[in-house]
Structure formats: structure tokens, C-alpha cells
BAZAFI-235182 format. One record per residue (C-alpha): residue number from 1; x, y, z negated; residue in one letter. Coordinates in nm, 4 decimals, decimal comma. Each point is the difference from the previous one (the first is absolute). Layout:
<nodes>
NODE    nr          x          y          z   rest
NODE   NUM          X          Y          Z      A
...
</nodes>
This chain:
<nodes>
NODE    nr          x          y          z   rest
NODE     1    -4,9683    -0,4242    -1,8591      X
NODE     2     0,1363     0,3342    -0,0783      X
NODE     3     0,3829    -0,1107     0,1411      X
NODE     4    -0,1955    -0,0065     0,3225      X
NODE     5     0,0325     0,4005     0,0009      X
NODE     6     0,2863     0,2158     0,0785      X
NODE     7    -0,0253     0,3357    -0,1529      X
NODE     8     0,2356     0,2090     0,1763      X
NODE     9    -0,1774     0,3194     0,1738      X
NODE    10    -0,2611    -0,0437    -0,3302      X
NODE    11     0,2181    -0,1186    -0,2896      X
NODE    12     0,0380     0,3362    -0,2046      X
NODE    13    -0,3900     0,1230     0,0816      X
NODE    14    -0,0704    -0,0896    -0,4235      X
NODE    15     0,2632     0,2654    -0,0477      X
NODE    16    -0,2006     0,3011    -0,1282      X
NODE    17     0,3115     0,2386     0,1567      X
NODE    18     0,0446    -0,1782     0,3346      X
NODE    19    -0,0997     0,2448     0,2186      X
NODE    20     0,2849     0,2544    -0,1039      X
NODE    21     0,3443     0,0082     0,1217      X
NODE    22     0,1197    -0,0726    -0,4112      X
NODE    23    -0,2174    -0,3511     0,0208      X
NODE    24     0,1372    -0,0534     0,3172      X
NODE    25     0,3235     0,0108    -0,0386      X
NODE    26    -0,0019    -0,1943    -0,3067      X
NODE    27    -0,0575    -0,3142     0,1701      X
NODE    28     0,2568     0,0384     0,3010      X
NODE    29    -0,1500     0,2497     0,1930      X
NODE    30     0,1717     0,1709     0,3192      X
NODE    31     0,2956    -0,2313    -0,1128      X
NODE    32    -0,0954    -0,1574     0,3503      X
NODE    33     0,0442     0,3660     0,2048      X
NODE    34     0,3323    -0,0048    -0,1752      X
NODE    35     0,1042    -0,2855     0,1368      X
NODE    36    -0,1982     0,0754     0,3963      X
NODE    37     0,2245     0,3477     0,0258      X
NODE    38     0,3018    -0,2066    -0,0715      X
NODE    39    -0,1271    -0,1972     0,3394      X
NODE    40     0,0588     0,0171     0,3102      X
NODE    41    -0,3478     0,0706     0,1668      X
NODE    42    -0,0668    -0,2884     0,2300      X
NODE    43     0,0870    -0,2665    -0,2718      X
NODE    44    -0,3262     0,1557    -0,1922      X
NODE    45    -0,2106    -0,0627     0,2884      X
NODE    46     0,1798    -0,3634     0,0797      X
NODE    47    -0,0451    -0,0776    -0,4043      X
NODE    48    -0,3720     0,0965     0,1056      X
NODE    49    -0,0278    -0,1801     0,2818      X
NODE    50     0,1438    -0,3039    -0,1745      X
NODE    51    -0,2714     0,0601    -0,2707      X
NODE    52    -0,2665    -0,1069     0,2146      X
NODE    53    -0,1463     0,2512    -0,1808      X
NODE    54    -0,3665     0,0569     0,2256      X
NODE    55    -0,1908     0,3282    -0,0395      X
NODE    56    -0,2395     0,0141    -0,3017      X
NODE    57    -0,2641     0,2139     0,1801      X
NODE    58    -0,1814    -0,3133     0,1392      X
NODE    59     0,1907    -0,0189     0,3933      X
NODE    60     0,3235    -0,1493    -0,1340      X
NODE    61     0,2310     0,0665     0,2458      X
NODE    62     0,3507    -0,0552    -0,1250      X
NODE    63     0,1404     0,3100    -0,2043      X
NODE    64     0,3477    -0,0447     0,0949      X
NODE    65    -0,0674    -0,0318     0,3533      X
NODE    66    -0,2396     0,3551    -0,0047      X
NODE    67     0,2793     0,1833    -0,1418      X
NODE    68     0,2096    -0,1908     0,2788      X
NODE    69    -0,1713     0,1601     0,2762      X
NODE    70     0,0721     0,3761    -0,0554      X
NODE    71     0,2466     0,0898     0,2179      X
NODE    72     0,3092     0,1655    -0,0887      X
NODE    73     0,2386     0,3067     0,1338      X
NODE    74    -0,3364     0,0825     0,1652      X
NODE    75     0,1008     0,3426    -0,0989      X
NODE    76    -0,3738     0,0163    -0,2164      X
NODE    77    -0,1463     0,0591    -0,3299      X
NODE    78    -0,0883    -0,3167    -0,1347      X
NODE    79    -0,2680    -0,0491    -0,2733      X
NODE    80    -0,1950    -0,2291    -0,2447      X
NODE    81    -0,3721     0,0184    -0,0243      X
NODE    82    -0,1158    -0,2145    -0,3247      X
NODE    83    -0,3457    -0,1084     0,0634      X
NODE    84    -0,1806     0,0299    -0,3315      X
NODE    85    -0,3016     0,0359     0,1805      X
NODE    86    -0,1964    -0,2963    -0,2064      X
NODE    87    -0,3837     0,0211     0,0879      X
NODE    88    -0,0929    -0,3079     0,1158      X
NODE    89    -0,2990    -0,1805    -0,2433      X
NODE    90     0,2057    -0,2441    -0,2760      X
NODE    91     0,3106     0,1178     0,0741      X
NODE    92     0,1883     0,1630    -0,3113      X
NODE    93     0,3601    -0,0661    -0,0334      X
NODE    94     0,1580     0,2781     0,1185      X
NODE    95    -0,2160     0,2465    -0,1937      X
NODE    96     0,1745    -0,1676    -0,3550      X
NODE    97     0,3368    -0,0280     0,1426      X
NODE    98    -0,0182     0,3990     0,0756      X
NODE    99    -0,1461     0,0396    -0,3938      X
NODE   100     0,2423    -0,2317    -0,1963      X
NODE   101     0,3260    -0,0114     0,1935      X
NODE   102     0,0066     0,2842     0,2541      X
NODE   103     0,3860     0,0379    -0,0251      X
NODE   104     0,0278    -0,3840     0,1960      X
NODE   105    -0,1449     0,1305     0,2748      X
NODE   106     0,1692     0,2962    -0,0173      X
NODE   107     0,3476    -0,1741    -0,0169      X
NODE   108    -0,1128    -0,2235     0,2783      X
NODE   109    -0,0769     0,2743     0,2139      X
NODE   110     0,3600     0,1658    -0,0679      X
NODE   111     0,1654    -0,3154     0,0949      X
NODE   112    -0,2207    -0,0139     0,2889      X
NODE   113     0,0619     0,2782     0,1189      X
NODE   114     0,3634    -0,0033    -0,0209      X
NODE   115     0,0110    -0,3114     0,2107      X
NODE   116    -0,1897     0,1509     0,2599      X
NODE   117     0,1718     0,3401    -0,0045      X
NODE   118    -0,2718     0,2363    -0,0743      X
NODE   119     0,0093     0,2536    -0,1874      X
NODE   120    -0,3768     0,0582    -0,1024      X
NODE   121    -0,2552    -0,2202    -0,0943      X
NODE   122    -0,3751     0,0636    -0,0300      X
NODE   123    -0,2361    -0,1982    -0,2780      X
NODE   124    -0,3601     0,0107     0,1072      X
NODE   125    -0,2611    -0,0334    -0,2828      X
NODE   126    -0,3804    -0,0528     0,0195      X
NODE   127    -0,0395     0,3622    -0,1074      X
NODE   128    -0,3328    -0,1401    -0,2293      X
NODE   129     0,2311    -0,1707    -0,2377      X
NODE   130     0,1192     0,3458    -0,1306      X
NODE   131     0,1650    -0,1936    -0,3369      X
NODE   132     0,2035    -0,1927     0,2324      X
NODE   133     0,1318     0,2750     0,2293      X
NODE   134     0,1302     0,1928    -0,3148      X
NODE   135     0,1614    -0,2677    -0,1580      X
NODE   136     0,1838    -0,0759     0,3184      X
NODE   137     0,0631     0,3483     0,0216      X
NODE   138     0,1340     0,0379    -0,3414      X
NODE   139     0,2103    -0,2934     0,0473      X
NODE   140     0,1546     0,1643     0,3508      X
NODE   141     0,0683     0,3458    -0,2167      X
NODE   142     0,1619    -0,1962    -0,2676      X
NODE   143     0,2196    -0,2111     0,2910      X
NODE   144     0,1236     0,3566     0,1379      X
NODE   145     0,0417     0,1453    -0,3262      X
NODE   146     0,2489    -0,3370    -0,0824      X
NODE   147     0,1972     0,0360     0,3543      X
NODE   148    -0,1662    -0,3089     0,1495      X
NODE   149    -0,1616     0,2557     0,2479      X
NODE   150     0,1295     0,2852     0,1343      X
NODE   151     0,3154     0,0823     0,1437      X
NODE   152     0,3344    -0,1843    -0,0601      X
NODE   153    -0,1741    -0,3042    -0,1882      X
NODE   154     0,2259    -0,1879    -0,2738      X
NODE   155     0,2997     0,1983     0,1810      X
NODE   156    -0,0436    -0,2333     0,3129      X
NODE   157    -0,0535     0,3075     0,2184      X
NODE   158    -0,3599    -0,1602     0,1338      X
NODE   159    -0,3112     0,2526    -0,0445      X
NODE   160    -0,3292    -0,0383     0,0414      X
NODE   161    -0,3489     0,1401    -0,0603      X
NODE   162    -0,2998    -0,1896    -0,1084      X
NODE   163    -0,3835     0,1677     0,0261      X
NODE   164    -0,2868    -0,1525    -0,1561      X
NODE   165    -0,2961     0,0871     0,2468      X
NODE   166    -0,3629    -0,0144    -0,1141      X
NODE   167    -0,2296    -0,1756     0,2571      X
NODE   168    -0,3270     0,1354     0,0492      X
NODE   169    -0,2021    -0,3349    -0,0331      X
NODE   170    -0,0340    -0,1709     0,3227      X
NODE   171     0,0297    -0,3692     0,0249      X
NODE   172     0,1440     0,0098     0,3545      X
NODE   173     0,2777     0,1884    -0,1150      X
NODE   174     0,1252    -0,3326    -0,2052      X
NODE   175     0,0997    -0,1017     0,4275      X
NODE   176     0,3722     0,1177     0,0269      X
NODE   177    -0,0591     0,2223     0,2944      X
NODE   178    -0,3487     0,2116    -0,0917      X
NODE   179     0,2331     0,0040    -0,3264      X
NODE   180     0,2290     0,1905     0,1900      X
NODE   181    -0,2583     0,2201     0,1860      X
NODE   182    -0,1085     0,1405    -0,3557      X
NODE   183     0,3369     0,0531    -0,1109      X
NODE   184     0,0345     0,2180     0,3069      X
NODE   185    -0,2921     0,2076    -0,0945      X
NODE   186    -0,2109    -0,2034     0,2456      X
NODE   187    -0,3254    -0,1708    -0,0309      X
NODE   188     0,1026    -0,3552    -0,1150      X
NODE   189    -0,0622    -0,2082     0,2888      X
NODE   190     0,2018    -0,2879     0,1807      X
NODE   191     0,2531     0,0247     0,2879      X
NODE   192     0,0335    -0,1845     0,2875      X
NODE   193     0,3233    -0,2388    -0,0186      X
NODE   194     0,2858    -0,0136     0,1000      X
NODE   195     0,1817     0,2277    -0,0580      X
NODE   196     0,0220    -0,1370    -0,3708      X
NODE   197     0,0274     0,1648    -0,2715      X
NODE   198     0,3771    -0,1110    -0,0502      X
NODE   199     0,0831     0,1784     0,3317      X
NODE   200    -0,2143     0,2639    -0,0231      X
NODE   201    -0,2115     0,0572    -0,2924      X
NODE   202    -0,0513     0,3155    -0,2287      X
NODE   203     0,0984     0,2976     0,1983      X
NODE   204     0,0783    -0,2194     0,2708      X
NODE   205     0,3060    -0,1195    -0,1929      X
NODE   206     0,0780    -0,3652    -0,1075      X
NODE   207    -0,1578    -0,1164    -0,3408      X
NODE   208    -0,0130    -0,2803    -0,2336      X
NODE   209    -0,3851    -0,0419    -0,0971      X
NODE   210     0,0315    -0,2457    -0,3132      X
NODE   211    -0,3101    -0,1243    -0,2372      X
NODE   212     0,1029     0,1455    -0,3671      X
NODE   213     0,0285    -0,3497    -0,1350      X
NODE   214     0,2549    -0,0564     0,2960      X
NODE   215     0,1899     0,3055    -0,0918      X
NODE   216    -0,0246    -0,1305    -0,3771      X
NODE   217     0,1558    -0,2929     0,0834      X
NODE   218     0,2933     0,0950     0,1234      X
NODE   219     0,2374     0,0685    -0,3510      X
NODE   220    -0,0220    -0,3165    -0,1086      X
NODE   221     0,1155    -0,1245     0,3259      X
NODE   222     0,2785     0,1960     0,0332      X
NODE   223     0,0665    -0,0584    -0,3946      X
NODE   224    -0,0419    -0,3800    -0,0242      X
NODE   225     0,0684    -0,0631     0,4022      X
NODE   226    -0,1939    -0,1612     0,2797      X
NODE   227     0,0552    -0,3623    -0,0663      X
NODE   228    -0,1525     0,0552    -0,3952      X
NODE   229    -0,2840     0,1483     0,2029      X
NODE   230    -0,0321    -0,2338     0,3127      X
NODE   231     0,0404    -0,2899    -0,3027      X
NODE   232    -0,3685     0,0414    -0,0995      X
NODE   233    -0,3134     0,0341     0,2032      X
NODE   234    -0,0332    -0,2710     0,3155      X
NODE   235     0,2281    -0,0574     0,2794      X
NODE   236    -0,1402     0,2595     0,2465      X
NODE   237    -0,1474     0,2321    -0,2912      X
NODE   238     0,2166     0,0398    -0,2310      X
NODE   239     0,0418     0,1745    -0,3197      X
NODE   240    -0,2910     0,1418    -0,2316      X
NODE   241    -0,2900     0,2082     0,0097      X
NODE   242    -0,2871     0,1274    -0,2269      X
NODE   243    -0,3244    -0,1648     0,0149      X
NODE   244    -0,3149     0,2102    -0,0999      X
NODE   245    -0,2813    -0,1984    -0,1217      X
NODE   246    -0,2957     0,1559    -0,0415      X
NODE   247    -0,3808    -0,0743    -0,0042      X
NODE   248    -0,1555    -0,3404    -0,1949      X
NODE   249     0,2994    -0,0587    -0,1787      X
NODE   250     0,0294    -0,0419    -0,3723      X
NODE   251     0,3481     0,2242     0,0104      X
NODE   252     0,0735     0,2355     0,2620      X
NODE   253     0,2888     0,1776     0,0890      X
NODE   254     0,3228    -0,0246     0,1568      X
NODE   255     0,2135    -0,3692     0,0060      X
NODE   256     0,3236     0,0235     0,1613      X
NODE   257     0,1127    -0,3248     0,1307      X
NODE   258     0,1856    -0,1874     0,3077      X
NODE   259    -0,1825     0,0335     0,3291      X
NODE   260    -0,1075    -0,3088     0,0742      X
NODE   261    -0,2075    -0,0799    -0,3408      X
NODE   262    -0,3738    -0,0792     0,0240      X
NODE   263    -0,3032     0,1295    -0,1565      X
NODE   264    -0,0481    -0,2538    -0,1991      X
NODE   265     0,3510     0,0567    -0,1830      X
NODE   266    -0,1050     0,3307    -0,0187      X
NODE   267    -0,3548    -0,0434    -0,1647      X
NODE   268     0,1718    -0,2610    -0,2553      X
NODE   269     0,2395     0,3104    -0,0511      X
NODE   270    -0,3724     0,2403    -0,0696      X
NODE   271    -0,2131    -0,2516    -0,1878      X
NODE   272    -0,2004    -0,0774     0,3133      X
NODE   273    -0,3055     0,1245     0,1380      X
NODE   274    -0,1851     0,1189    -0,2526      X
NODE   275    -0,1818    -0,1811    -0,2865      X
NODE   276    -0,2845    -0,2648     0,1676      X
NODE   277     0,0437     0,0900     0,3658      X
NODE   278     0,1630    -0,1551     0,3032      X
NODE   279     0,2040     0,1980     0,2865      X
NODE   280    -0,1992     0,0486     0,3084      X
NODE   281     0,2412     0,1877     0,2385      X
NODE   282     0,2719     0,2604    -0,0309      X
NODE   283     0,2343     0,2216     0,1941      X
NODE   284     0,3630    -0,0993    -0,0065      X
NODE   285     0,1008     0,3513     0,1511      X
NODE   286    -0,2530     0,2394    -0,0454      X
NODE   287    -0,3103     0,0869     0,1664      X
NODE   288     0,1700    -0,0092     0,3143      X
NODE   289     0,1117    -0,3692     0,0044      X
NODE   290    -0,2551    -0,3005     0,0964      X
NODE   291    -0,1645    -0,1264    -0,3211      X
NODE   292     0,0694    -0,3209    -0,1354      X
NODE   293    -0,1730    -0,2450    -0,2135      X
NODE   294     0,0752    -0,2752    -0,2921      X
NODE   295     0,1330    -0,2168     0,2799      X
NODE   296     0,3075     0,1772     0,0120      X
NODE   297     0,0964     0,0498    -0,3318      X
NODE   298     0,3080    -0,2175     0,0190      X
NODE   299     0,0716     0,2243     0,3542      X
NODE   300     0,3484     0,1325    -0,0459      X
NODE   301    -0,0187     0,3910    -0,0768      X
NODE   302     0,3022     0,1074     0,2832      X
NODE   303    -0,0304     0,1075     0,3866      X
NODE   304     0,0029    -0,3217     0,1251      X
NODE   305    -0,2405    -0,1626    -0,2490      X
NODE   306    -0,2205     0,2530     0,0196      X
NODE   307    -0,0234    -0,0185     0,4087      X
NODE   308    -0,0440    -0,3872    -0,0217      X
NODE   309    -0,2971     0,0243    -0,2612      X
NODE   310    -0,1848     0,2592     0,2811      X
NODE   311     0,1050     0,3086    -0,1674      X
NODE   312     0,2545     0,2666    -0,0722      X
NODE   313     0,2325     0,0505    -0,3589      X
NODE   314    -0,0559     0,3841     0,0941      X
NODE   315     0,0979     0,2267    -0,3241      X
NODE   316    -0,0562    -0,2994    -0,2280      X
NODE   317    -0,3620     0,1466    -0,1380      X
NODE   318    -0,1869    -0,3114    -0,1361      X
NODE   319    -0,3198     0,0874    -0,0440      X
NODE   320    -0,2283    -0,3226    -0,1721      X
NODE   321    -0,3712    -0,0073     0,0167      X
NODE   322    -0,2005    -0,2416    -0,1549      X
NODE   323    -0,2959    -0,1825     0,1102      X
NODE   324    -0,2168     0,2743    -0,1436      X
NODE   325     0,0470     0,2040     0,2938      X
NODE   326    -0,1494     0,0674     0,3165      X
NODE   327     0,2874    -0,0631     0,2830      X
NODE   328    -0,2310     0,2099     0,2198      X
NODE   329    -0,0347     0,2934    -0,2191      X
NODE   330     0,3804    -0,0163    -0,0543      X
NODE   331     0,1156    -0,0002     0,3824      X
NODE   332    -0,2671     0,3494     0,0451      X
NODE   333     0,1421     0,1639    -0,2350      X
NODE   334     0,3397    -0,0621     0,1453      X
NODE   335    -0,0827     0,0740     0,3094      X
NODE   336    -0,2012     0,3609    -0,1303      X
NODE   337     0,3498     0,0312    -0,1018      X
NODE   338     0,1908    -0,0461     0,3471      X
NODE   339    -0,2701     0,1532     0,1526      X
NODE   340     0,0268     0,3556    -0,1824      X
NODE   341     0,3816     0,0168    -0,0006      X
NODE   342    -0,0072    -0,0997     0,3787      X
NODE   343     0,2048     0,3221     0,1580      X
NODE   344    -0,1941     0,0252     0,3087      X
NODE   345     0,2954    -0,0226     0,2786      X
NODE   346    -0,1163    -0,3295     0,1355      X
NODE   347    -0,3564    -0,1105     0,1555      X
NODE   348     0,0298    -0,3961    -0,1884      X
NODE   349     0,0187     0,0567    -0,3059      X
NODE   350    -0,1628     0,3303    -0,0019      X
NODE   351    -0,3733    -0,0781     0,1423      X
NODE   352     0,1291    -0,4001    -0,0750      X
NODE   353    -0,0158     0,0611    -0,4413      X
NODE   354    -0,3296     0,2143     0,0487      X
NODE   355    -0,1540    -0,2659     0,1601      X
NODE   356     0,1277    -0,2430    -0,2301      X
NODE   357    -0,1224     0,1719    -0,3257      X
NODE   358    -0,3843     0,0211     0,1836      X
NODE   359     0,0192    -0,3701     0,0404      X
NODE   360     0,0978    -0,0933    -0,3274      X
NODE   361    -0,1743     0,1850    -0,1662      X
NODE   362    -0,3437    -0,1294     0,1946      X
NODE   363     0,1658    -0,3505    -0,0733      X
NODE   364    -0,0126     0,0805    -0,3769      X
NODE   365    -0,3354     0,1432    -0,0625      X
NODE   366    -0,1009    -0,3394     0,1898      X
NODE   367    -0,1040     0,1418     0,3065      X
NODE   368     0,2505    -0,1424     0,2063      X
NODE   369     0,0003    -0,3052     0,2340      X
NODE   370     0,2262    -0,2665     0,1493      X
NODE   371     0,0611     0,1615     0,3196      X
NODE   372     0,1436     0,3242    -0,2437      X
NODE   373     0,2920    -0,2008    -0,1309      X
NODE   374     0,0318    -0,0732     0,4183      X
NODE   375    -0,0106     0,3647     0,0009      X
NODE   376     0,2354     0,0758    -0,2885      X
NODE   377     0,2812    -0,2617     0,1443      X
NODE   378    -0,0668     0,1807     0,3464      X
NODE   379     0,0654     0,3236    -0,1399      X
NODE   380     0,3185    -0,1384    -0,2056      X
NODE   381     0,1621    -0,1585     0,3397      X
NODE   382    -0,0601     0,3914     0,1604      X
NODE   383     0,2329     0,1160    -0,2820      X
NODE   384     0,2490    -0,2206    -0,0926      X
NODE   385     0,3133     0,0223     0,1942      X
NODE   386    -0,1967     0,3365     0,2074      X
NODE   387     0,0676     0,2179    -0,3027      X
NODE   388     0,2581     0,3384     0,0083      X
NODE   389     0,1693    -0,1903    -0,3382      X
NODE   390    -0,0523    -0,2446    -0,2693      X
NODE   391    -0,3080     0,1802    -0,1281      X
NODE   392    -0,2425    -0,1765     0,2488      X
NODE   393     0,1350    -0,3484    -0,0122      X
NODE   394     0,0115     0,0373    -0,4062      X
NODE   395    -0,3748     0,0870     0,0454      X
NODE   396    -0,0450    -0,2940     0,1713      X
NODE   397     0,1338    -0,2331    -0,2567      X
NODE   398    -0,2555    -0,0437    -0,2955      X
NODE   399    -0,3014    -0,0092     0,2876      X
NODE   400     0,1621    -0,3063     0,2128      X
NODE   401     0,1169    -0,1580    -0,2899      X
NODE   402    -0,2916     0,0426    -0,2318      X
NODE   403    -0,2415    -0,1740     0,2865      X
NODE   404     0,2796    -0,2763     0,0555      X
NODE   405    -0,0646    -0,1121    -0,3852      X
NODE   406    -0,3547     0,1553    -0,1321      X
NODE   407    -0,1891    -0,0731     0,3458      X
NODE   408    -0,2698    -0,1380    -0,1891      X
NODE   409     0,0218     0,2830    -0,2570      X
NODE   410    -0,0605     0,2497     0,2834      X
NODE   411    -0,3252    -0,2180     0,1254      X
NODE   412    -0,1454    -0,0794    -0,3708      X
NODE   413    -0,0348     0,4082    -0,0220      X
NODE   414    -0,2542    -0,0125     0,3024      X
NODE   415    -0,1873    -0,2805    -0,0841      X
NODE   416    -0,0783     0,1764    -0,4004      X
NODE   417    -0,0493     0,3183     0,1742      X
NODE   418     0,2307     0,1786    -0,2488      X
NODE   419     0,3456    -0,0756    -0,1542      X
NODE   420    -0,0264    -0,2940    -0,2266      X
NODE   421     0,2863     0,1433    -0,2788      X
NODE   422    -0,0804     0,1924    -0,2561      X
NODE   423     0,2679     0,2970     0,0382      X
NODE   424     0,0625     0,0407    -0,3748      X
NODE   425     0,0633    -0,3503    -0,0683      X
NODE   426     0,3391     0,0685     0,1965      X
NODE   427     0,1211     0,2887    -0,1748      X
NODE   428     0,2659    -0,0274    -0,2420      X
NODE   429    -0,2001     0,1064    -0,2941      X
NODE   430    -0,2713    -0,2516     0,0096      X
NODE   431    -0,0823    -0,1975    -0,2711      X
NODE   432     0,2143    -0,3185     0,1414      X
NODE   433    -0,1109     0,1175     0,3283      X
NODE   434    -0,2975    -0,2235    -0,0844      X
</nodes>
């Protein structure tokens, strides 16, 4: 099973030196920026485009065709924002790609930014992970210090300036525009689109808002060449991604693979679910995407999959729970979760998460009724779709989804007058989780 992965954006993470610009280089790297300056600019964004490369943030809207949309002689500063924003519960990808190889995205973001003509680029970190903002920024001083920033880079006459910004810990700011807003200085809250950001984003100026696995991606494109890439993955999602697993498993961590593979491949890959248990549901994308259960294990892990099975691929968080835990207690504590990093600008999903959160949590102690899941679904159709951004219909997710499978789960809590599970049995140092 373990020619099922492709280790590209992850293959030198055993390295002990990967995250300096020595390690780096060793095994090939910026040998692909060498190559992009020789280019000329629009055949990086048509190798891109011809990628299929889809953005690793959880939208996936073609790369290629992002880049594609800033316009040019507009006379205008053009910039890259990197969105290393990652926040949402199970996702953690990005976080290790920043600690063990933070010269890829780095070199990505050079090429990137060549092929859109701009000549600065912002990275914005979660400013909590404070090891992961100074290794990025250590890795940027050692990229100027070598000439791969600056002014005149490798003698091609391009310059450019890269700043690694420090976020100040708001989910909302992980959406591109309230991104943007607290780059500016701003509260982070949404705009109102259009104008998009690739007509008029920071400073009113067009930019390129890229996930950092995205941005990562992008050497190795240029390197080994769009058809290499579109060769693996699926048809319409092509190429390959990392897949977090996390939760009831009996090895977490990161697998890098093909979109398109399934869970189960990937449990066979982590030993299963852990010793003398049985998967209950999980989340294919994060707490954001509509939960699935053992039905759809053999569910293709790409866009399209993903949207047949009910749900979304989102940033590729698998999150596995076991039948040792309460579905119920689960969705609250996601939704105590949307509800507290809910900015406020919209009435949905403002008053809509509060609500939520008193519901389930009545539901939970047992002192709900039928006519609250009525209630719940009520307050879920108010949201979804009525929501500023993505925050509100994310919100949504677990709730409608959760009641679509665990119905009965929701109903046996009322009728014992307290939640049936025993919380400890679910953590991961039980004794077996017995």
C-alpha cells in the first residue's frame, strides 16, 4: 500500500535540516525558480492552468486560472497574499509544511509572483503558532541573504519583497477578504463581492490570494511540468494533496497521496481505527464539511467524489471518531467553535450559531425534544446560503448532516434524560477506549 503515496511537498520532512536553505537546496531546491525566470510569464500561468492544479485551501478553484484573472498594463501594484491562516478544527497541513520545508513555499511564491508581475508578496501566519512564524521568517532572511529575494534576483533583473505578517487569531480572517481587511490594519471582517480580490484586493490593487499548500505546489510543477502533475490525481482533480488524519486512528499524521483515494486506502495506510473499535463518522474536510459515515469509505477523496457522497473534500482534514463517541456532543462543540469566531457583520450566522449552541446543548444534557431538531434544521435553513461568507454555511454543516445520519442518536439522549456516552471512553488515552 505505501506506492499508493506520492511524497512530493512531504518527501524530505525526516530530514533533520529541511527547514534551512542548506537542506533545501540539497535536494533540488529553487532549481525550479531557475528555470520560471528563464520563462516567459504567461507560459507559467498556462503550465498552471494545464496542471489542473485546484486550490488547497478547501474552495478549489483552478490555480492557473486565479493567477489568469489579474489584469495586466493596468498601470497597478500587483501582490500575493499567502493564506497561512490554518484554524479550522483537524486541519494541520500547512502548519508542518511552514516547519519542515518553508523554502517550497517560499520558492513557489517567487515564481508566483513573477508570473503575475508583482513585486511584493505578503505571508499571513496564525500569529499563535509563534515557532512557525520564525521559522518562516528565518527561512525568508536566509532567501534575501542568498539573492532569491531582493533586488536583481539570480541577475534576471526581477525584484521583489516578501513580509511574513503575524495574524492576531481570528478564524474569519482564514476568508480571503476579512484576510485582507487585517492586513490593512482593519478589523478582519468580510467584503461585499465583486469587486474581487483579483481586481481589487489589498489596497484596492489586484492580488493573488493562494492556500500555502497551493503556493507549495507550484516548484514541482514548473520543475517536472503540468502533464507529470495533471498525470496523477482524477480527471477533474488532479494531482496530489496531503491528507491529515487525525482522531480514532491507530497512526495519525500526514499521508500524501492522489486526490481521488478513499479512506479506506488511507486507514490500511494508518493501521485502522484503533485497536477493537469500529468507525462511526468522520469529516473528510474539516469541521466545516458535512460528516460522513462507514458507508462512504470507498467514496472517492476529490471535489467531485466528495460532492456526490453529500459532502465537501475541503482542506483534506480527516478527522475519525469511533463509536465511543457522542455525535451530539461532537457537533456542540463545533458549533461553540463557529459560534465564538463568528465576526459579527452579518445577522444569520451571528444570532443563527448562538441559537444553535443553546439548542444543542439542551439536546445533550437530554432536555431536548423532537420538535428542537425541527428547530435546529429551521435555524440551519436561516443560515445557509444567508451568510456574509463561508463561515455560516460551514456552521451549518456538522448540524444538518449529523441529524441526517444520528437522528436516532439525537432522540435516544431525550428519552435517558442525559447523554448515554461516557466522555472518557472517547478520548485517545483510554484504556482501549473501553
Amino acid at each position: 500500500m505505501s506506492g499508493v503515496l506520492t511524497p512530493v511537498l512531504t518527501a524530505h520532512w525526516d530530514q533533520p535540516d529541511s527547514f534551512t536553505l542548506e537542506g533545501y537546496r540539497r535536494e533540488g531546491g529553487y532549481r525550479a525558480l531557475e528555470k520560471a525566470l528563464r520563462m516567459p510569464k504567461d507560459d507559467i500561468v498556462g503550465a498552471l492552468k494545464g496542471s489542473g492544479l485546484r486550490g488547497r485551501g478547501g474552495a478549489g478553484f483552478p490555480t492557473g486560472v486565479k493567477w489568469g484573472f489579474i489584469p495586466q498594463g493596468d498601470g497597478k501594484p500587483h501582490y500575493l497574499v499567502v493564506n497561512a491562516d490554518e484554524s479550522e478544527p483537524g486541519t494541520c497541513k500547512d502548519i508542518p509544511l511552514m516547519l519542515a520545508t518553508p523554502h517550497m513555499l517560499i520558492e513557489g511564491a517567487i515564481i508566483t509572483c513573477f508570473a503575475i508581475k508583482a513585486d511584493k508578496a505578503f505571508i499571513y501566519v496564525r500569529g499563535e503558532v509563534l515557532h512557525v512564524v520564525r521559522r518562516v521568517q528565518h527561512a525568508v532572511a536566509e532567501a534575501y541573504e542568498a539573492g532569491y529575494l531582493g533586488r536583481d534576483i539570480l541577475g534576471s533583473g526581477y525584484n521583489l519583497d516578501i513580509v511574513v505578517h503575524s495574524g492576531a487569531g481570528a478564524y474569519i480572517c482564514g476568508e480571503e477578504t476579512a484576510l485582507l481587511d487585517s492586513l490593512e490594519g482593519y478589523r478582519g471582517q468580510p467584503r461585499l463581492k465583486p469587486p474581487f480580490p483579483a481586481v481589487e484586493g489589498l489596497y484596492s490593487c489586484p492580488t493573488v490570494i493562494n492556500n500555502v499548500e497551493s503556493i507549495a505546489s507550484v516548484p514541482s510543477i514548473v520543475a517536472d511540468g503540468a502533464d507529470w502533475f495533471a498525470g496523477m490525481g482524477t480527471e477533474k482533480s488532479t494531482g496530489f494533496g496531503i491528507f491529515s488524519l487525525s482522531g480514532h486512528v491507530t497512526t495519525p499524521g500526514q499521508y500524501e497521496a492522489p486526490l481521488g483515494i478513499t479512506l479506506r486506502e488511507l486507514l490500511d495506510l494508518a493501521g485502522g481505527v484503533r485497536a477493537g473499535h469500529r468507525l462511526k463518522f468522520w469529516t473528510p474536510g474539516g469541521s466545516s464539511t458535512p460528516i460522513l459515515t462507514d458507508e462512504h469509505l470507498d467514496a472517492p477523496l476529490d471535489f467531485e467524489g466528495m460532492a456526490a457522497a453529500g459532502s465537501l473534500l475541503g482542506t483534506r482534514a480527516l478527522q475519525i471518531f469511533d463509536e465511543t463517541t457522542c455525535v451530539v456532543r461532537a457537533v456542540l462543540r463545533w458549533t461553540e467553535f463557529y459560534e465564538h469566531e463568528s465576526c459579527g457583520k452579518c445577522t444569520p450566522c451571528r444570532e443563527g450559531t448562538f441559537w444553535m449552541v443553546r439548542v444543542l446543548d439542551r439536546l445533550e444534557h437530554g432536555k431536548g425534544s423532537e420538535e428542537d431538531l425541527e428547530k435546529l434544521l429551521d435555524i440551519c435553513d436561516n443560515i445557509l446560503g444567508r451568510a456574509f461568507c463561508a463561515l455560516g454555511d460551514g456552521a451549518v454543516s456538522p448540524v444538518t448532516s449529523s441529524i441526517k445520519y444520528f437522528r436516532d442518536e439525537y432522540l435516544q439522549h431525550q428519552k435517558e434524560g442525559g447523554c448515554p456516552f461516557d466522555p472518557a471512553a472517547a478520548t485517545a488515552w483510554a484504556n482501549g477506549g473501553r
